[in-house]
N, C-alpha and C positions, 0 to 999 in steps of 0.2 A: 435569448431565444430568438432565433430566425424570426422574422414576422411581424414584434411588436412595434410598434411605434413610441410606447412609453417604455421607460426601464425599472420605474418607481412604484411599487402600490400603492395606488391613491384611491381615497373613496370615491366608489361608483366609476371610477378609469376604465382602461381598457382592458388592463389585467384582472382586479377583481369582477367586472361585468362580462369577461369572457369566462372566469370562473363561475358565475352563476347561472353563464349559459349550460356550463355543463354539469353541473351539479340540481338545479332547480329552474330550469326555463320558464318554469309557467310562474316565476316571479319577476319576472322580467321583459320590460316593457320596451323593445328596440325603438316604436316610433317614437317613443317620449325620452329615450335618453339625449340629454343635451350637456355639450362642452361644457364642464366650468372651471374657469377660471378663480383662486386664488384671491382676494381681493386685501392688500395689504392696510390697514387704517392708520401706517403708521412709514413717511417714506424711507427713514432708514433701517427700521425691522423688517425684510424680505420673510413671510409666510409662505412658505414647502410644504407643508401639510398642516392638519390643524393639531398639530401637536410638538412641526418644526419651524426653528424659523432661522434667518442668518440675519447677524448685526454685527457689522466691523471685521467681518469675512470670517467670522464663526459661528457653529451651531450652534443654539440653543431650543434647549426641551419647554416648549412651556403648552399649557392645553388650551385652545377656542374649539367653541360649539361650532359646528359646521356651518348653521344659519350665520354666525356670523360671519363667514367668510366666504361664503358662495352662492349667487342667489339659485343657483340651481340644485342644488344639493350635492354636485359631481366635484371632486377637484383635480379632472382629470377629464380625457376624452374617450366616452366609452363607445365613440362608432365606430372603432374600427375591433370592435370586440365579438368574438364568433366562438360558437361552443368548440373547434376543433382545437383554439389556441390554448382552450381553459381546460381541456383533455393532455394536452402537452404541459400546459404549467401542473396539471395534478399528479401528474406520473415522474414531473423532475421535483415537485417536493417528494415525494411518496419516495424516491431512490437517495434523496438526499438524505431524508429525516431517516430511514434502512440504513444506506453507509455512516452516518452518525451513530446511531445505537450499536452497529457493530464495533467501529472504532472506540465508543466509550465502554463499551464490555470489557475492553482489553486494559483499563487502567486497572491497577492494583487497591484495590481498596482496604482498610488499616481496619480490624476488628476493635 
């Protein structure tokens, strides 16, 4: 999407805080949103979210609490997040997850 600065869903980012701009505003506190960064406690496990991480130039799934890995609770930058982006990101899920169920309508399914 035009616009974003991240590409990635990350907690409290740009994309899910621009989603909540549009969906629930008044749960969402712009002066208090703050960058956070990822904090790895380990220097060859690279942490991508707190559920990805890269070691030896591949992913792996493993899960950390947010606290531990952000002293902000953000693992992403949600300033530059505005309800009209989180209007565009709901309307390209909303036509994706539609052309989805219509193209899985069309598998044959076995009684």
């Amino acid at each position: 999407m035009d616009g974003l600065k991240e590409n990635t869903f990350k907690h409290a980012g740009e994309i899910m805080t621009s989603v909540m701009l549009a969906l629930r505003p008044d749960l969402v506190d712009m002066p208090a949103a703050k960058k956070g960064l990822l904090n790895s406690e380990n220097a060859s496990i690279k942490m991508e979210t707190s559920r990805r991480c890269k070691f030896q130039g591949y992913h792996v799934e493993i899960f950390r609490m947010s606290k531990e890995l952000t002293d902000t609770g953000a693992m992403g930058d949600p300033s530059e997040a505005t309800k009209s982006k989180g209007e565009e990101i709901i309307n390209r899920w909303v036509e994706y997850i539609s052309n989805f169920i219509d193209e899985f309508k069309k598998i044959p399914l076995s009684a």
